[in-house]
C-alpha positions in Angstrom: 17.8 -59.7 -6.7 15.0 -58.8 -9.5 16.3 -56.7 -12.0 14.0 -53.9 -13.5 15.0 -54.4 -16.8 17.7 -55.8 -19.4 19.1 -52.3 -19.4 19.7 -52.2 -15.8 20.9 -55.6 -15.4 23.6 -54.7 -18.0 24.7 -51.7 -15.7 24.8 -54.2 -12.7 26.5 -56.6 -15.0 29.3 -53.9 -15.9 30.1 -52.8 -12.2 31.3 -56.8 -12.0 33.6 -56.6 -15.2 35.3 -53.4 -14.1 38.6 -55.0 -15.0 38.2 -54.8 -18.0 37.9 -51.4 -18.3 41.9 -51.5 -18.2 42.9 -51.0 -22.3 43.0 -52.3 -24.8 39.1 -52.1 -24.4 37.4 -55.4 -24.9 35.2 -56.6 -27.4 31.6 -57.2 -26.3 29.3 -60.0 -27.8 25.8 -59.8 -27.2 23.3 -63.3 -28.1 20.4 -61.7 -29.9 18.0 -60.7 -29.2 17.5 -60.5 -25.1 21.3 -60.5 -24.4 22.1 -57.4 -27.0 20.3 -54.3 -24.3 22.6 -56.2 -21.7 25.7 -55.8 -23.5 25.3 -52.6 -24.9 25.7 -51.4 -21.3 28.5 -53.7 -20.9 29.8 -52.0 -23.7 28.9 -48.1 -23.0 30.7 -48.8 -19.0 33.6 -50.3 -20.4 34.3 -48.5 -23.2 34.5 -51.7 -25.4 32.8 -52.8 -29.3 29.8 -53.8 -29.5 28.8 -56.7 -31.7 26.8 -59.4 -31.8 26.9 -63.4 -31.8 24.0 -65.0 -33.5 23.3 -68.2 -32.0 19.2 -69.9 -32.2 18.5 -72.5 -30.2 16.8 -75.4 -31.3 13.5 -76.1 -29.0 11.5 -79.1 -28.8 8.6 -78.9 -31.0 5.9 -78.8 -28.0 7.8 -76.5 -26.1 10.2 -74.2 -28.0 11.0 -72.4 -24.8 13.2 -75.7 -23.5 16.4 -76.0 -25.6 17.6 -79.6 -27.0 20.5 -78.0 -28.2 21.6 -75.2 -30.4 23.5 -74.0 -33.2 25.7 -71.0 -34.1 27.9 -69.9 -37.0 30.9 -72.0 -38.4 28.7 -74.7 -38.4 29.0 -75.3 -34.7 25.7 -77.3 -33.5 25.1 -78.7 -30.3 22.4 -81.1 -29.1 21.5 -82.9 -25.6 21.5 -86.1 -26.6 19.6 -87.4 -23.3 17.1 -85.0 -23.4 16.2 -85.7 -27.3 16.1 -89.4 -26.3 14.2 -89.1 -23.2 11.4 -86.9 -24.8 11.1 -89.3 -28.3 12.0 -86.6 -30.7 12.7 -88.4 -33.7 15.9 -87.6 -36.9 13.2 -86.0 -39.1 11.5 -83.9 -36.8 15.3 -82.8 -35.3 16.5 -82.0 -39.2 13.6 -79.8 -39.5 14.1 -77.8 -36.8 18.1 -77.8 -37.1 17.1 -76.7 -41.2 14.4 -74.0 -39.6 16.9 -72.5 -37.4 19.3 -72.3 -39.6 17.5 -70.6 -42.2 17.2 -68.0 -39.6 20.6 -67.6 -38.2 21.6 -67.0 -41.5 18.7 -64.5 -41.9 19.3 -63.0 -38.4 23.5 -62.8 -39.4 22.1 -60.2 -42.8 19.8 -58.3 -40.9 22.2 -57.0 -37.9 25.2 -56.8 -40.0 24.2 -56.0 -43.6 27.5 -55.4 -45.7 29.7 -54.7 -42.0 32.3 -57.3 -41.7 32.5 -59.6 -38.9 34.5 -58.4 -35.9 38.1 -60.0 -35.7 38.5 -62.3 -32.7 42.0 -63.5 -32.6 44.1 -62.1 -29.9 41.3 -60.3 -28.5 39.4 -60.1 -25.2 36.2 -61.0 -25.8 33.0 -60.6 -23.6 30.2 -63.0 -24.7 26.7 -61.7 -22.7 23.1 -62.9 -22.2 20.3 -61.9 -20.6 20.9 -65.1 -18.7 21.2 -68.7 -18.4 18.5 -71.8 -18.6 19.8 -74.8 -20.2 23.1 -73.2 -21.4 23.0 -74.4 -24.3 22.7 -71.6 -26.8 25.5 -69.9 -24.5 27.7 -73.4 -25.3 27.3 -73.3 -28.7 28.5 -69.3 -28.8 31.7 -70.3 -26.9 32.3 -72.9 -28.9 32.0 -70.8 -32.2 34.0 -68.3 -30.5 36.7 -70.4 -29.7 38.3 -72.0 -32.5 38.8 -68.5 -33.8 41.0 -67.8 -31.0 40.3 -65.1 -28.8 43.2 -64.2 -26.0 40.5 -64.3 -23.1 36.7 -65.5 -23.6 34.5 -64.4 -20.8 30.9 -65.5 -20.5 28.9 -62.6 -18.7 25.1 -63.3 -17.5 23.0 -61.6 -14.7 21.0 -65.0 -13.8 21.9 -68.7 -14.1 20.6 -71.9 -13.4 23.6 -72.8 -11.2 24.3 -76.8 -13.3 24.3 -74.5 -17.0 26.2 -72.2 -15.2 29.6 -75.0 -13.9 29.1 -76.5 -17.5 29.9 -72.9 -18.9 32.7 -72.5 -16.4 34.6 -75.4 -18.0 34.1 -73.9 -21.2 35.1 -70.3 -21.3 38.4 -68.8 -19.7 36.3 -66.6 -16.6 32.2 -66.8 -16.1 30.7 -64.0 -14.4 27.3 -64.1 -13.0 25.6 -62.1 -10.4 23.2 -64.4 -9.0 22.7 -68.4 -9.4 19.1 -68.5 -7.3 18.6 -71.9 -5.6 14.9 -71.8 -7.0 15.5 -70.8 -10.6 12.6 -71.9 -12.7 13.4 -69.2 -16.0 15.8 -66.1 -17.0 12.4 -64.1 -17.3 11.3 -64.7 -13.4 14.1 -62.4 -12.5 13.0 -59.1 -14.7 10.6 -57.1 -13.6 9.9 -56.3 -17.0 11.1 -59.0 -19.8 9.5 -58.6 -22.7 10.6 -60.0 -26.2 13.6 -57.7 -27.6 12.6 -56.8 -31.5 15.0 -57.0 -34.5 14.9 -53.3 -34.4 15.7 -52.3 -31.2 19.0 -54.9 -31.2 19.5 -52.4 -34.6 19.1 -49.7 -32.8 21.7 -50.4 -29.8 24.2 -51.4 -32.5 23.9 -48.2 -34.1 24.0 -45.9 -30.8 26.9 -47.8 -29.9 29.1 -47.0 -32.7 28.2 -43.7 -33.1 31.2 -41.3 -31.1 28.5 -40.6 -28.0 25.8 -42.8 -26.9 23.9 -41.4 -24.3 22.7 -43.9 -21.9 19.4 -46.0 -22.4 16.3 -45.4 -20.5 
């Protein structure tokens, strides 16, 4: 299954969570930036809010595309110990990336939400979408800052997965659903047609369409 875009892997994503439909309506949590077009439709099928999670993910310094861990809000950070270890990165050049990172979560955190307040999580039914899963790690973190705030339900939602990120989420969250865990998964982007990187404003825009009373469907 190649999806043509994030867009319409949201839409294939929502047909799976038609459950949830059922009131009260689910709040939806997309990561920014790639997992935010996939939950607005998430959101617009199942009639739920749309907000988002900021969670960075802390790459290794020659390839920032490979997570060694991740942090989110709260001050939730998590790190893959063996893999720092097996590829030399040293304290200092971890701090500086952790300090990097979280100079922009912080930065990302004003720039979707301005003066909005955070949405409440307790009690709630919460959705937590990506545009998929690699290492799982950014996708960790985000349950893990999710959690200790006490939703009723947490569900992890992704089109793709590497299937081992995949069972370590599964232990995590209270339901995962994925649509496809390919036996020959090398990257999330190998399964979009079209998977370019998802700008500041057009994660601004989605937020926007989505609270307004009628959002028309994206193209």
């Amino acid at each position: 299954m190649i999806f043509h875009d994030r867009h319409d892997a949201g839409r294939q994503l929502a047909a799976a969570l038609d459950t949830y439909r059922q009131p009260p309506p689910p709040l939806v949590l997309g990561l920014p930036r790639g997992g935010v077009p996939v939950a607005f439709e998430v959101a617009q099928a199942l009639g739920g809010e749309l907000d988002v999670l900021v969670v960075r993910k802390l790459g290794v310094p020659w390839h920032p595309e490979l997570a060694m861990g991740a942090i989110a809000g709260h001050g939730v950070c998590i790190l893959n110990h063996d893999l720092i270890a097996r590829l030399g990165v040293n304290q200092d050049r971890l701090d500086a990336i952790i300090a990097d990172e979280t100079r922009e979560l912080a930065r990302r955190e004003l720039a979707y939400r301005g003066p909005r307040p955070r949405p409440h999580i307790a009690g709630r039914r919460v959705i937590l979408v990506d545009d998929g899963l690699a290492t799982g790690a950014t996708m960790q973190a985000a349950v893990e800052a999710l959690r200790e705030q006490g939703p009723r339900e947490l569900v992890v939602a992704v089109p793709v997965a590497a299937a081992d990120s995949l069972a370590e989420i599964e232990e995590l969250a209270d339901r995962v659903v994925c649509l496809q865990t390919p036996c020959d998964f090398m990257a999330v982007g190998q399964w979009y047609q079209t998977f370019g990187q998802t700008s500041d404003e057009e994660v601004l825009a989605l937020l926007a369409r989505a609270a307004s009373p009628r959002s028309p469907p994206a193209s």
